[in-house]
N, C-alpha and C positions, 0 to 999 in steps of 0.2 A: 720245467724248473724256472721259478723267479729268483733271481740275486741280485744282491748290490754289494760290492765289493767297498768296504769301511777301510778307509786311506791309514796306512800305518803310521801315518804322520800326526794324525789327529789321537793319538793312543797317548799313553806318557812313553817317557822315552827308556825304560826300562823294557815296554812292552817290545818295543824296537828291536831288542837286543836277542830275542829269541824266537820272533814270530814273522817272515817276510811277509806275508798276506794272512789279512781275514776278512770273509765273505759271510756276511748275510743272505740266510736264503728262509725269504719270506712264505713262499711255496715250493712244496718238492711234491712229485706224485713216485708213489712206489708199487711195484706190482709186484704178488709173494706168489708162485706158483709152486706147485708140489711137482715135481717132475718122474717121479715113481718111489719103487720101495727099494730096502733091501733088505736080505740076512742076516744075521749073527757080525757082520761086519759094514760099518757103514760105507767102505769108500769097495769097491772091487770092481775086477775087470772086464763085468758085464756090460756090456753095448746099453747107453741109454736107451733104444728099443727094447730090451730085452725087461729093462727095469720098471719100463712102464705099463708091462703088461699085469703087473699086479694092480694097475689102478682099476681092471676091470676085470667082472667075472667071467664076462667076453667083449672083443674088441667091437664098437661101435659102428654100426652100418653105415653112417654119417660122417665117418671121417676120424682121426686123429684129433683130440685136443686133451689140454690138462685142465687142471678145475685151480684155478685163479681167484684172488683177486686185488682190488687199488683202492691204493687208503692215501692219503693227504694229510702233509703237515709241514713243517719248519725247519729249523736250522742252523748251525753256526759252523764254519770252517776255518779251521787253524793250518798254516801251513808254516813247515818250522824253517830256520834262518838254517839254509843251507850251508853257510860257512859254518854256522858255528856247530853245526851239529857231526859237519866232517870234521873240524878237531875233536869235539869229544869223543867220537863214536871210534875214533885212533889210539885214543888213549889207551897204555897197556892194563892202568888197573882198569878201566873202565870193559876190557877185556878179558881180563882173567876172572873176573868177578861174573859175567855170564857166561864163561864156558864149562861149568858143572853145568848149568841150566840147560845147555845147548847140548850137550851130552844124555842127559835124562831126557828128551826132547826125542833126540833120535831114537832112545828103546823107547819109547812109550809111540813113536810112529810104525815102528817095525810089528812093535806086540800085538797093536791096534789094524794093522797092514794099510795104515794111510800112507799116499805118496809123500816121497821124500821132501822137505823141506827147510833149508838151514837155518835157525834160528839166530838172528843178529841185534847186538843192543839198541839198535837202531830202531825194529818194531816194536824188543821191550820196553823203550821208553815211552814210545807214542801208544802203546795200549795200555801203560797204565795211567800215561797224562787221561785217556778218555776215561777210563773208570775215575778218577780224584775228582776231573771236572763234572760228571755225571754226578757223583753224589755230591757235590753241592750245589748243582741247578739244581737238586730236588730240593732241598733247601729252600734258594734262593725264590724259585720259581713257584714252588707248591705242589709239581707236577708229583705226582705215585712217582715211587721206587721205579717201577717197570716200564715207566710212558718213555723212558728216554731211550736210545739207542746208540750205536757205535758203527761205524764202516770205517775202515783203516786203509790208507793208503798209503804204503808202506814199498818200495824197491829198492836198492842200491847201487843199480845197474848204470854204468857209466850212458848206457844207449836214451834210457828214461827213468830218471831217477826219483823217486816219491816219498813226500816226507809229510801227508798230510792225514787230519783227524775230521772227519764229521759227525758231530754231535744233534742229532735229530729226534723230533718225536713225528711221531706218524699214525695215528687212529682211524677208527670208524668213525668217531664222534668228532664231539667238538674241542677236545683235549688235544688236541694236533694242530689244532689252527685258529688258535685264540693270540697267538702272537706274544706273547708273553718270553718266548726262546730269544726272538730275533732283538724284542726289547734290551735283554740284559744280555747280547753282544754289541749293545754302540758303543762310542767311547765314551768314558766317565762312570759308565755301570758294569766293567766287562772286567777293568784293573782291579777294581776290588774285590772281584769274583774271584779271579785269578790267584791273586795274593794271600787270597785267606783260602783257597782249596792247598794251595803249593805249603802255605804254615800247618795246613793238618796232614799233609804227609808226613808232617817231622815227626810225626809223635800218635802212636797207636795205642791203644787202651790195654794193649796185649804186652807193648814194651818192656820189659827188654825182652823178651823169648819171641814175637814176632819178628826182630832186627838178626835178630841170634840167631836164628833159624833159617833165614835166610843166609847168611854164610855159613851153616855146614850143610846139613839135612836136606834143606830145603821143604816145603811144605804142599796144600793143597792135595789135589786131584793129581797124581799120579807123581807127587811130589815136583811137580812142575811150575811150582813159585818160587820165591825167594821173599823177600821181607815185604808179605800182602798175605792179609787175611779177612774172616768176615768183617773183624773190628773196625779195619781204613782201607782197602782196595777194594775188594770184592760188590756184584754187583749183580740182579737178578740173570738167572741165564741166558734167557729170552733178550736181554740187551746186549749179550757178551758174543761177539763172533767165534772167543775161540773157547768157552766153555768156562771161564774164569780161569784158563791158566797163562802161562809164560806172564807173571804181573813181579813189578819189585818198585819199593818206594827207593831203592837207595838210587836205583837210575834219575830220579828227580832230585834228589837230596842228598845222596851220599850216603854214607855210613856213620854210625856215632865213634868211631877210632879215625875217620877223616882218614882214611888207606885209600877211598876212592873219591874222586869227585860226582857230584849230581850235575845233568845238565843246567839246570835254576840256578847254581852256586858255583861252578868251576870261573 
């Protein structure tokens, strides 16, 4: 991996206020391996040996390997202002407002028989900053819907705490490394990017039943959103680590009754 890390100083000073570091990464190399199958269930208690015995009709004379392989491309890495996201991520409506979400989370892991994992406003907000920001690089950029990607770095853990987004394209081709990402993360091309992705959160083509929905219902795939739908969150699956769910605009922006603060607005 190539980076250069872009001085938060050099940003406007708004940018300052919610972003401790961003990193330009001009080259990244990724490597996607298939590590076997499973059943009726994706996650279970079968020994990676055991999973990977479906990759062949018999096991190879030559040894053990998986079928691989490494693509190249680019980059931009946001990591969020640690203060300010331990105040908001304390706030009580900023709490009560995803603990439906974190509740429907838990049945739909249990139904699913995925391991356990607590849902906190803290990755809600950072996976749906990467969907808002993804669909307007493709905008901005001209990249396909599906060229862009997401990896979340996401912990709360007093030991190693993580609060960052990488926003990457990675191809066979020349769509991954034509440089056009790392372009419009310098400063002066990144605030305006910013500022007009964070104004189309306010406002979904769905409104008000998209906003709405998100405090009762909630919506999507296994009712696992809150105010995100195809109209302004959502984003190919193949870009989306968690399948397009756990997403809500109001974590950015609020709610239109202003009951909760947005991280961009508190």
């Amino acid at each position: 991996m190539k980076s250069k890390e872009a001085p938060i100083a050099q940003f406007s000073n708004d940018l300052s206020k919610y972003f401790d570091r961003i990193i330009l990464v001009s080259r990244l190399k990724e490597t996607r391996a298939l590590a076997g199958f499973t059943r009726v269930f994706s996650e279970t208690d079968q020994p990676v040996e055991v999973k990977q015995r479906f990759l062949w009709k018999s096991m190879p004379e030559y040894g053990r390997w998986l079928p691989a392989y490494t693509v190249f491309g680019e980059g931009i890495f946001f990591e969020f202002s640690s203060r300010r996201l331990q105040e908001w991520e304390q706030r009580t409506d900023v709490i009560n407002r995803i603990a439906p979400l974190a509740i429907r989370n838990k049945e739909m892991l249990e139904k699913r028989h995925f391991p356990d994992r607590p849902l906190t406003p803290r990755f809600v907000l950072l996976h749906t900053f990467a969907h808002i920001i993804m669909n307007r690089l493709t905008y901005e950029c001209g990249y396909s819907s599906a060229a862009l990607r997401e990896r979340l770095y996401v912990s709360a853990s007093n030991e190693a705490p993580m609060a960052g987004v990488l926003i990457y394209t990675a191809d066979g081709d020349s769509e991954g490394t034509m440089g056009g990402l790392v372009r419009m993360g310098r400063p002066g091309n990144l605030e305006p990017v910013l500022a007009r992705a964070i104004d189309h959160a306010k406002w979904c083509s769905a409104d008000p039943v998209c906003m709405e929905l998100g405090t009762k219902s909630g919506q999507g795939s296994d009712s696992c959103n809150l105010a995100a739908c195809h109209n302004c969150a959502l984003v190919p699956e193949t870009a989306c680590e968690e399948f397009n769910r756990f997403l809500d605009r109001g974590t950015l922006i609020g709610d239109f009754e202003q009951t909760m603060a947005g991280y961009f607005d508190f």
